[in-house]
C-alpha positions as protocol buffer text, in pm:
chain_id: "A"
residue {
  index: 1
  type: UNK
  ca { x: 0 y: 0 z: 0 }
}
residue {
  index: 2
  type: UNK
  ca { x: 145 y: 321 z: -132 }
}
residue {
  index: 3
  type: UNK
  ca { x: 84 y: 535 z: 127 }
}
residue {
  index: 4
  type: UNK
  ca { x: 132 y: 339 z: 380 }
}
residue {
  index: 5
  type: UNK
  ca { x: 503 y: 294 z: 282 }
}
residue {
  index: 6
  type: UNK
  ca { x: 542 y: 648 z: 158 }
}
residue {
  index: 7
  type: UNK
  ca { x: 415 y: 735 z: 529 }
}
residue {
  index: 8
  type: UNK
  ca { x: 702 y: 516 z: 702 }
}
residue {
  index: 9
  type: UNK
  ca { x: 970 y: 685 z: 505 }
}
residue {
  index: 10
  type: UNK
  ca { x: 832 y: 1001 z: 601 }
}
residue {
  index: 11
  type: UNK
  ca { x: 780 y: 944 z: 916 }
}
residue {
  index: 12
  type: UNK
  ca { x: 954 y: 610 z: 1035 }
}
residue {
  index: 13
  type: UNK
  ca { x: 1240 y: 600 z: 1240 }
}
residue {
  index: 14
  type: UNK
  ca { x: 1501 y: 262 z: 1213 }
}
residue {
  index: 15
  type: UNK
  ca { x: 1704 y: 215 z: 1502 }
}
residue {
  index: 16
  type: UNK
  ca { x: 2029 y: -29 z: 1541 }
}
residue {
  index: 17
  type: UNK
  ca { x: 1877 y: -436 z: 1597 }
}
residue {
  index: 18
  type: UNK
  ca { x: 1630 y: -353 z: 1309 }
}
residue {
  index: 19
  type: UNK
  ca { x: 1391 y: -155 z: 1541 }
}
residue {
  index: 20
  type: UNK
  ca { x: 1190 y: 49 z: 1277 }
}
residue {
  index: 21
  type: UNK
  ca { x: 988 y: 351 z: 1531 }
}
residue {
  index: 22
  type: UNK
  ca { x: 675 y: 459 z: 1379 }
}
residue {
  index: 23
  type: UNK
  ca { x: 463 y: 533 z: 1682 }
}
residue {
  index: 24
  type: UNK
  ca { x: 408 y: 916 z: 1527 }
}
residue {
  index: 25
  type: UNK
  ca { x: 133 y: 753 z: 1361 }
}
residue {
  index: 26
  type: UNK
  ca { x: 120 y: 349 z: 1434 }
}
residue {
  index: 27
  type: UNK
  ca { x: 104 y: 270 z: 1797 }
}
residue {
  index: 28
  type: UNK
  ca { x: 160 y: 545 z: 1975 }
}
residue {
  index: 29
  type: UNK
  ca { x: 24 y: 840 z: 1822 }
}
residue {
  index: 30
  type: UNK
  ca { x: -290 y: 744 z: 1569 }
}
residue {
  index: 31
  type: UNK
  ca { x: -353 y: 838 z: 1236 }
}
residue {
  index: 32
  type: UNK
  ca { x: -664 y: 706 z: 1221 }
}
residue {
  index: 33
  type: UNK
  ca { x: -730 y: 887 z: 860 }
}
residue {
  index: 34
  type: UNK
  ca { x: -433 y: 660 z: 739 }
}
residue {
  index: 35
  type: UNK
  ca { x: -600 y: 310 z: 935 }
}
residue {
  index: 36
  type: UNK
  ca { x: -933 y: 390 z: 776 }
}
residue {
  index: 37
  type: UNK
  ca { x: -756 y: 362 z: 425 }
}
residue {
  index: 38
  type: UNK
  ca { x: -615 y: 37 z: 549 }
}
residue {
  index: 39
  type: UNK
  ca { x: -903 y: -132 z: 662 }
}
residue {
  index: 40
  type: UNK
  ca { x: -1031 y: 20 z: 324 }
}
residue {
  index: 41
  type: UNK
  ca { x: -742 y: -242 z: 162 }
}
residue {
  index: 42
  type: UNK
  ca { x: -800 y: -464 z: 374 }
}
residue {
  index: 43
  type: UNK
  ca { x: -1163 y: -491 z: 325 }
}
residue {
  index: 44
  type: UNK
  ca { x: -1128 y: -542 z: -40 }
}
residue {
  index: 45
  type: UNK
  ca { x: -878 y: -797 z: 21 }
}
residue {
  index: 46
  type: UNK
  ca { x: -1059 y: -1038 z: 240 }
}
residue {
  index: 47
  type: UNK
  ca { x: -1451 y: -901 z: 210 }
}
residue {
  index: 48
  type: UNK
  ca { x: -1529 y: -1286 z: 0 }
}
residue {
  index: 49
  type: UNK
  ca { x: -1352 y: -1415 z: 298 }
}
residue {
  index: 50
  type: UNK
  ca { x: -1702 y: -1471 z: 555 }
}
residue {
  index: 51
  type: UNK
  ca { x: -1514 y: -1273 z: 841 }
}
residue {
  index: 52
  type: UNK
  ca { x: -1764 y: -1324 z: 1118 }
}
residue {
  index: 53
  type: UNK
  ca { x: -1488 y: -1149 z: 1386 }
}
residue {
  index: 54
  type: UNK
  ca { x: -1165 y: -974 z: 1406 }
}
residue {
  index: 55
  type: UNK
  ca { x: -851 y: -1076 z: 1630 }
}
residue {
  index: 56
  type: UNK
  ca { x: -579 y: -931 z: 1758 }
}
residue {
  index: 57
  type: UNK
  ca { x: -352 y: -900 z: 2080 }
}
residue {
  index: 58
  type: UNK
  ca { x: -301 y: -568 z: 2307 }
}
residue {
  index: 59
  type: UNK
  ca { x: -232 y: -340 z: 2284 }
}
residue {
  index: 60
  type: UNK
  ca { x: -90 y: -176 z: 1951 }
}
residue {
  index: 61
  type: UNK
  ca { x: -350 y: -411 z: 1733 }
}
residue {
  index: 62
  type: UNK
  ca { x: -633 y: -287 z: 1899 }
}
residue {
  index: 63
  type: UNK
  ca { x: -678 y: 49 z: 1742 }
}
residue {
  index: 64
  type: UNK
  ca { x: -608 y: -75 z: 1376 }
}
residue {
  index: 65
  type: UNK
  ca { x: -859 y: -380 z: 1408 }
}
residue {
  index: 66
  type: UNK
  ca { x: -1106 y: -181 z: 1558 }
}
residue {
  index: 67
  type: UNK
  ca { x: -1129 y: 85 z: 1233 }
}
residue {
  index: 68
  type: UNK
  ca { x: -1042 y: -255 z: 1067 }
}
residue {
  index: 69
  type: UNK
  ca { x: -1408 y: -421 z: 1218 }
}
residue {
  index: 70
  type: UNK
  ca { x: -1596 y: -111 z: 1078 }
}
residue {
  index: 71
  type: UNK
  ca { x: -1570 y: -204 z: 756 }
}
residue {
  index: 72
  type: UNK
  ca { x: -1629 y: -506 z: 818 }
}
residue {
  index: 73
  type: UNK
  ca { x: -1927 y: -475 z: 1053 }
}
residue {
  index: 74
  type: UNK
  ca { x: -1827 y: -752 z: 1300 }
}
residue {
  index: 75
  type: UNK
  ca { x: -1699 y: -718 z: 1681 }
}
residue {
  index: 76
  type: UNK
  ca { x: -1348 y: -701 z: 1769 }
}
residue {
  index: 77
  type: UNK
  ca { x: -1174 y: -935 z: 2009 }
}
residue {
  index: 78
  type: UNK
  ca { x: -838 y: -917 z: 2120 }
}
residue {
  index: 79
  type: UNK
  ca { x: -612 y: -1114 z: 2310 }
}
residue {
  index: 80
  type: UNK
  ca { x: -463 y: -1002 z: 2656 }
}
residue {
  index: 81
  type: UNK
  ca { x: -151 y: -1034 z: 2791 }
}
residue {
  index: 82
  type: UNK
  ca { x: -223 y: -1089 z: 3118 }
}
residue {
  index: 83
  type: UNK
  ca { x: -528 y: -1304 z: 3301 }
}
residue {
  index: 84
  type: UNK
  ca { x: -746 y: -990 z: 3532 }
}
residue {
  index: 85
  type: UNK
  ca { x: -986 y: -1029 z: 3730 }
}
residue {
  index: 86
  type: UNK
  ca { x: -1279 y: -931 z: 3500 }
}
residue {
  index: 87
  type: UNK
  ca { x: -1230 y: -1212 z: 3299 }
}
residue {
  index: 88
  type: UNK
  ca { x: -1447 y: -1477 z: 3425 }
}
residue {
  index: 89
  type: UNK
  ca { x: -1432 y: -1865 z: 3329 }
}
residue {
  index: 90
  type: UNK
  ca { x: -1217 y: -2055 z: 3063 }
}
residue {
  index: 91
  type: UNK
  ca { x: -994 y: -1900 z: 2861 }
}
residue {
  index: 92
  type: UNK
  ca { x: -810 y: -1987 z: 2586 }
}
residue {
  index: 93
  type: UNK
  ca { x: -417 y: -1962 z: 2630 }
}
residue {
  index: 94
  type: UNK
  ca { x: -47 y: -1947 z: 2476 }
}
residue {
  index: 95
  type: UNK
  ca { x: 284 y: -1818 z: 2568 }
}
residue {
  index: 96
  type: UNK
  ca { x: 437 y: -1590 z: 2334 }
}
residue {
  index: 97
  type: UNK
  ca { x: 756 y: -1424 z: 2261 }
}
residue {
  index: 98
  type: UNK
  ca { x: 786 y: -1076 z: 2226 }
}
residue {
  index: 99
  type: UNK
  ca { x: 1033 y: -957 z: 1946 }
}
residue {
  index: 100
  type: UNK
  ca { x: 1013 y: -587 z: 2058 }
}
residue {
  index: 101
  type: UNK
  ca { x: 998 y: -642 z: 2451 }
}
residue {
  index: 102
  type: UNK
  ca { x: 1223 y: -931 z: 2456 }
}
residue {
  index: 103
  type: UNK
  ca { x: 1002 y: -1133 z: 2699 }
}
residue {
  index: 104
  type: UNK
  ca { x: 723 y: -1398 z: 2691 }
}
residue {
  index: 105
  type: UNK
  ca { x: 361 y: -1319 z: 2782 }
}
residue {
  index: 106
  type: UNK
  ca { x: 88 y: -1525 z: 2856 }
}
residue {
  index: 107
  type: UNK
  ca { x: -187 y: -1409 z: 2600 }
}
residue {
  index: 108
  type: UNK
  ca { x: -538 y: -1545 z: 2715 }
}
residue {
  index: 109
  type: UNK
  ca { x: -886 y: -1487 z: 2493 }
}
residue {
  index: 110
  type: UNK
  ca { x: -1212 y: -1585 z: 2685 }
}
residue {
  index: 111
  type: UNK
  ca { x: -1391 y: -1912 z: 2576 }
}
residue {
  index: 112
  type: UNK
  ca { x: -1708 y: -1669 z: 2556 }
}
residue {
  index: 113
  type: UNK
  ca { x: -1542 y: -1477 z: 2254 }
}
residue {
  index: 114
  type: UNK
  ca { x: -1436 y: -1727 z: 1985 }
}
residue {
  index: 115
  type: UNK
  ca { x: -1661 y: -1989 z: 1848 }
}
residue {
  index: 116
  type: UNK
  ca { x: -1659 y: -2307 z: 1675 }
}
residue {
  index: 117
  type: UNK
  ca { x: -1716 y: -2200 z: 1269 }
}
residue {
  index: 118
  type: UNK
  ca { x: -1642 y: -1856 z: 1353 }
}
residue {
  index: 119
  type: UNK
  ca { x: -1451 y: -1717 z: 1040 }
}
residue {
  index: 120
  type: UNK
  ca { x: -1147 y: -1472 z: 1172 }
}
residue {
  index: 121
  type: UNK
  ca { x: -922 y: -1209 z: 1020 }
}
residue {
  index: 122
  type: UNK
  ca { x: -648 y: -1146 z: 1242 }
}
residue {
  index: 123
  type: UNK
  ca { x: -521 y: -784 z: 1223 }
}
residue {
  index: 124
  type: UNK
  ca { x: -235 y: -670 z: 1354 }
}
residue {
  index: 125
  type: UNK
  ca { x: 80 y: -388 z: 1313 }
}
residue {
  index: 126
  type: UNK
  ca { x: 416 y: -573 z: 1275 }
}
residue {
  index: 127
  type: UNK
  ca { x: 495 y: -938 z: 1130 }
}
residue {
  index: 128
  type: UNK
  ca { x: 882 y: -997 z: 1227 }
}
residue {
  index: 129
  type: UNK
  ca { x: 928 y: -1329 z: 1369 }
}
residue {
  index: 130
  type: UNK
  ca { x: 550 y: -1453 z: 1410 }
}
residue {
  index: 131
  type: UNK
  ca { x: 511 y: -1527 z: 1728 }
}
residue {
  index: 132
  type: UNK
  ca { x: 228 y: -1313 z: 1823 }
}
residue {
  index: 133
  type: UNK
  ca { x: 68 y: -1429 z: 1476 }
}
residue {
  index: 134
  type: UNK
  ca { x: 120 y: -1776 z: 1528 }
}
residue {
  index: 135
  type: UNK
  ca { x: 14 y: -1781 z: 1900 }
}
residue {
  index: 136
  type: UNK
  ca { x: -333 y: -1601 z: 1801 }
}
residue {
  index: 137
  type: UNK
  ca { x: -399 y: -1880 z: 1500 }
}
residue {
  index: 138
  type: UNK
  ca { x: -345 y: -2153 z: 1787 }
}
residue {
  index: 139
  type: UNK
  ca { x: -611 y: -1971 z: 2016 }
}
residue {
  index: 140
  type: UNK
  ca { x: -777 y: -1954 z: 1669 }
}
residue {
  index: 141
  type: UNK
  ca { x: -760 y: -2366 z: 1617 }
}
residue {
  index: 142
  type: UNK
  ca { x: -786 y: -2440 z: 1979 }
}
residue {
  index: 143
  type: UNK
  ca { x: -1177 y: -2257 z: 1952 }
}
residue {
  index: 144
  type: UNK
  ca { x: -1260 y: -2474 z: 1647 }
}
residue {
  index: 145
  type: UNK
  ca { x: -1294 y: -2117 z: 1456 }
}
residue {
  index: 146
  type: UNK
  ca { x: -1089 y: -2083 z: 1109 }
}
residue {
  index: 147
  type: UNK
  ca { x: -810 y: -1816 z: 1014 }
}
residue {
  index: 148
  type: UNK
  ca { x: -898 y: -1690 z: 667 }
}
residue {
  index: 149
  type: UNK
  ca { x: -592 y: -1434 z: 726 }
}
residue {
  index: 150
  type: UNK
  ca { x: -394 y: -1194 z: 865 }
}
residue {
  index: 151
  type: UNK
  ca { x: -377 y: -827 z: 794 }
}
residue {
  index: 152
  type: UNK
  ca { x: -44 y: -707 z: 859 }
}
residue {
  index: 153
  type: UNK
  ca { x: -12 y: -371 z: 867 }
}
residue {
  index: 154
  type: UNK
  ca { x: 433 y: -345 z: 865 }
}
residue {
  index: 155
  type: UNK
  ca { x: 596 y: -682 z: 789 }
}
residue {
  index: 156
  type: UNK
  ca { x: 932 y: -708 z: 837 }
}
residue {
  index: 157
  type: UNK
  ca { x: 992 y: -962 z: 515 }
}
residue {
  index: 158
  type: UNK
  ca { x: 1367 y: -986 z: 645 }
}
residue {
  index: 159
  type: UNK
  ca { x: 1257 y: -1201 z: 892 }
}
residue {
  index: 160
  type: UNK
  ca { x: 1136 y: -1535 z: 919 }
}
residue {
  index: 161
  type: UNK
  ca { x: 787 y: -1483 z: 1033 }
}
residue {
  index: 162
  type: UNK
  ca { x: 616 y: -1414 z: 735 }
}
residue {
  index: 163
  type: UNK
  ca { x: 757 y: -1710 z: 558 }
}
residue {
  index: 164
  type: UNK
  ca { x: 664 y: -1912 z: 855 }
}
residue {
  index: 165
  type: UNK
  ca { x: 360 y: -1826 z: 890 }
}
residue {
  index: 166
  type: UNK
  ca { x: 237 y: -1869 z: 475 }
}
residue {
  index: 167
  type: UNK
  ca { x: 467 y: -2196 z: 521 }
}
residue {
  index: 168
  type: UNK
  ca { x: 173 y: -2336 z: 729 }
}
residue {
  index: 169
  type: UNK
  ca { x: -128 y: -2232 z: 475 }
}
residue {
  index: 170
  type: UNK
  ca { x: -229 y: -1922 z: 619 }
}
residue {
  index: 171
  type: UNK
  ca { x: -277 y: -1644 z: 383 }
}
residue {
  index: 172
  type: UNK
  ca { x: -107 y: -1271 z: 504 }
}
residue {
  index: 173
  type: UNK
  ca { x: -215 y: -958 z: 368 }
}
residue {
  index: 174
  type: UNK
  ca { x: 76 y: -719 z: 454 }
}
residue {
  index: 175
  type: UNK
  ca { x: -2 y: -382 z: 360 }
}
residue {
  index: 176
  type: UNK
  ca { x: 384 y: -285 z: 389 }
}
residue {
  index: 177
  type: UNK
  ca { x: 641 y: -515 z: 321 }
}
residue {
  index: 178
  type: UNK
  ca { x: 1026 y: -357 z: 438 }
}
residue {
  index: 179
  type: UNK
  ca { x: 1299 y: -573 z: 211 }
}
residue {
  index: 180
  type: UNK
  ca { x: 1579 y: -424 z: 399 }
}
residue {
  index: 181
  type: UNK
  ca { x: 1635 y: -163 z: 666 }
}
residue {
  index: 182
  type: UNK
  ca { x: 1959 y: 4 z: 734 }
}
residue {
  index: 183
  type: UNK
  ca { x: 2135 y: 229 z: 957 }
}
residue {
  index: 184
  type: UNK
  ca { x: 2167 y: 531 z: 779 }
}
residue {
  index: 185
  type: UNK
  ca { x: 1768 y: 549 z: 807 }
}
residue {
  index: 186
  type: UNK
  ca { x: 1698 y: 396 z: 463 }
}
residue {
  index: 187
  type: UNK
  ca { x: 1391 y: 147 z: 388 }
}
residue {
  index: 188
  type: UNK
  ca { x: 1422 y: -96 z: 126 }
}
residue {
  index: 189
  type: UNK
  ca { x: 1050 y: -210 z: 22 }
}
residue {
  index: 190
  type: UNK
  ca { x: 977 y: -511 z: -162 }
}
């Protein structure tokens, strides 16, 4: 997506250990003009899909899926990274790594939010390694639901994840795709 990429070299920020900052408009900061055109892309890309619900983990994911869900007119669930006490009953639950933080989080989704033969499009803002990714299609499988995708919004397609993840049959929609990043500042797309 064209302006998506035009809006990382404009705005993006890559940092020594391939650390690319773009929480001026990503995660931090919103631009919710700019996730409206995504969900726009990704609409068209998966609207023959039957999405019945949209997944993704906290927190970054939550404000992309949720203009994401609009277009799609289905609820939003997303995955939390820590059991509280608000959550009542079963959950559904995997350990993940964290590429960014550098740790492992418990990510839990309540039994009362995914469904057998629900149809899900998982959304989410990076695709480096695919753990988070691959975690949320297990809490995916584990409900008896089906991933018809993921909607990537940066994927880092220098990095395993992305291979991984269409290595196992699961089709990813990455609106940005970064070939190379080095550290004079400079994005290589592919």
């Amino acid at each position: 997506m064209k302006l998506l990429e035009e809006r990382i070299v404009k705005d993006g920020k890559v940092f020594p250990g391939n650390i690319l900052k773009v929480d001026s408009f990503l995660n931090h900061q919103l631009d919710v003009n700019l996730f409206n055109e995504m969900g726009k892309e990704w609409y068209r890309l998966f609207k023959d899909s039957g999405v019945n619900k949209i997944l993704t983990i906290e927190a970054s994911g939550i404000a992309i899926a949720s203009i994401v869900a609009q277009h799609f007119n289905v609820p939003v669930v997303f995955a939390k990274k820590s059991k509280s006490r608000n959550i009542a009953g079963d959950v559904y639950s995997v350990v993940v790594k964290s590429f960014t933080h550098g740790n492992e989080n418990h990510v839990i989704v309540s039994k009362d939010f995914l469904n057998p033969g629900d149809r899900i499009l998982v959304i989410d803002d990076f695709l480096a390694q695919g753990c988070a990714l691959m975690g949320l299609c297990d809490i995916i499988k584990s409900a008896g639901a089906e991933v018809v995708g993921a909607g990537i919004a940066i994927e880092k397609a220098f990095q395993p994840g992305g291979d991984l993840i269409r290595e196992k049959g699961i089709r990813v929609e990455s609106l940005a795709k970064i070939k190379e990043m080095h550290d004079d500042g400079s994005i290589v797309f592919c």
